[in-house]
Every structure is written in structure tokens, then in C-alpha cells.
C-alpha positions as CSV (number, residue, x, y, z in Angstrom):
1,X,135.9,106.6,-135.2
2,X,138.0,103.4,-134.5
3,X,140.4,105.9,-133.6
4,X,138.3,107.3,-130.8
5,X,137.3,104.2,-128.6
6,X,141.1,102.7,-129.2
7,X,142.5,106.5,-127.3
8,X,139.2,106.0,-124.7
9,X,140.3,102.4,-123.9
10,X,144.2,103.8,-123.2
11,X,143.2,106.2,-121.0
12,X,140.5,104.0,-119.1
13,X,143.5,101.8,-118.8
14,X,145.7,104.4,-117.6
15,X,143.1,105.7,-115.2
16,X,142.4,102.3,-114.1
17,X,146.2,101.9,-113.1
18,X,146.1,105.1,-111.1
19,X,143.4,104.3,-109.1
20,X,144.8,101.0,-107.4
21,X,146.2,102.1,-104.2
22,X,150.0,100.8,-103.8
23,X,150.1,98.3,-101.2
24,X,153.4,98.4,-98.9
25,X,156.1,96.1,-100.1
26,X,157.4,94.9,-96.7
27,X,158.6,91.9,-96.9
28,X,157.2,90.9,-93.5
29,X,153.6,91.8,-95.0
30,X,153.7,89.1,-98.3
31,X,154.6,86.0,-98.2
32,X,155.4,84.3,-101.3
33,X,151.8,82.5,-102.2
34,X,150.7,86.3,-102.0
35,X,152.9,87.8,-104.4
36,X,152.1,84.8,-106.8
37,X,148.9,85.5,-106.7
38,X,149.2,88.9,-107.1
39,X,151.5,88.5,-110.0
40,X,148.5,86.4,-111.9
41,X,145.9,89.1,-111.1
42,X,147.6,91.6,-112.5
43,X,147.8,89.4,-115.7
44,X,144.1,89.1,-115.6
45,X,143.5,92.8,-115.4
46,X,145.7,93.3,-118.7
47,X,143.6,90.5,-120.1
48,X,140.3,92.0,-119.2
49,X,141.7,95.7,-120.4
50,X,142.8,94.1,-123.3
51,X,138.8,92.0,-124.2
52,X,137.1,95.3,-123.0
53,X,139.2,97.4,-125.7
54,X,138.9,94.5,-128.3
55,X,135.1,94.2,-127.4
56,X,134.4,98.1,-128.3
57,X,136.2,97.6,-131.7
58,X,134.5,94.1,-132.4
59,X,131.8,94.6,-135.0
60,X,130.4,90.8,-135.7
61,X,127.9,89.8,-133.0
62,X,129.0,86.3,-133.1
63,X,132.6,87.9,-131.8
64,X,131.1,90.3,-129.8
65,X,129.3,87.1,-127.7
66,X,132.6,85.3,-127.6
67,X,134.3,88.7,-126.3
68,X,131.9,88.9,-123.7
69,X,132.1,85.0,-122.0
70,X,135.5,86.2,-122.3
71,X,135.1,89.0,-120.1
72,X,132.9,87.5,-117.7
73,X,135.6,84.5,-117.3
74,X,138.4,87.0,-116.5
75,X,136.1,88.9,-114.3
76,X,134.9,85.7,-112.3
77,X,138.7,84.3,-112.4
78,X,139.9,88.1,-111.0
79,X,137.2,88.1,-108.1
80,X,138.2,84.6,-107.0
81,X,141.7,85.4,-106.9
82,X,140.9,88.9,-105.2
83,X,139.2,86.7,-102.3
84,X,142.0,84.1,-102.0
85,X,144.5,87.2,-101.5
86,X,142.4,88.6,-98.9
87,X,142.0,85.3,-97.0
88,X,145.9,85.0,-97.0
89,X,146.7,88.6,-96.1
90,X,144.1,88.5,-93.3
91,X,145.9,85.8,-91.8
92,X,147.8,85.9,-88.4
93,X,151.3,86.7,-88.9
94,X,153.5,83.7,-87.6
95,X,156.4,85.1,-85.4
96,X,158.3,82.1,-87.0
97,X,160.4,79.9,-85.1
98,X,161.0,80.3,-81.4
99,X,164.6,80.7,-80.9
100,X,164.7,78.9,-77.6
């Protein structure tokens, strides 16, 4: 049975990657605070793929409870990050210096 939520949790993952839609990598269109930031939320979405897939296998409540902060820290840390990548993306492009 372990068997069965371990091969569920791969292909929730998998699924999960398919489902982001690709954002154009123009070089105009990121700056390097966005990419950063980027960078550290896709880190926290392997963490919280990685706690959901360890919470489904955990048997011990007192585990399970720990699993689950754990979750709820990587999902409050993902949405934060989520809104500070908006906020810079929705900025107004800077035409950079004025050549004169």
C-alpha cells in the first residue's frame, strides 16, 4: 500500500509541473531580484511536494502534526513570495538611461 501513495505523490508532482504555464524568458521581462525570487519558489514547491508525500506516508500523529506546521509554513512562505513576484513584475519597465 506504501507503494500506492508514494507512485500517487510522483504523478501529483509530475502533473503539478505540467500545469505551471512557462513564463517567457526575455531578458527584458526579469530582472535579477525576479529570477531570485523565482529560483527560491521553486525550492519551496519541491519542499512542499516533498512534506505532502512524506505526510501521506507518516503514520505517528505526533509526526503527522509536525508535517502539517510544515506544510502550512511552506505554503504561507510560497504565497508571500508569489505576491512579491507579482509586485515586481507589475512594475513599469524603466527605459534605462537616456542616452542624451
Amino acid at each position: 500500500m506504501a507503494r500506492g501513495w508514494e507512485s500517487k505523490a510522483v504523478s501529483d508532482q509530475i502533473e503539478e509541473g505540467q500545469k505551471r504555464p512557462l513564463a517567457p524568458r526575455s531578458s527584458t521581462d526579469r530582472s535579477a531580484e525576479s529570477v531570485g525570487l523565482r529560483q527560491k519558489l521553486e525550492s519551496l514547491r519541491l519542499s512542499r511536494s516533498r512534506t505532502l508525500a512524506q505526510l501521506e506516508q507518516a503514520s505517528r500523529p505526533a509526526y503527522q502534526q509536525v508535517l502539517e506546521r510544515a506544510l502550512r509554513a511552506l505554503e504561507d512562505q510560497i504565497e508571500e513570495l508569489s505576491r512579491q513576484i507579482s509586485s515586481i513584475e507589475s512594475r513599469p519597465k524603466s527605459s534605462g538611461p537616456d542616452p542624451g
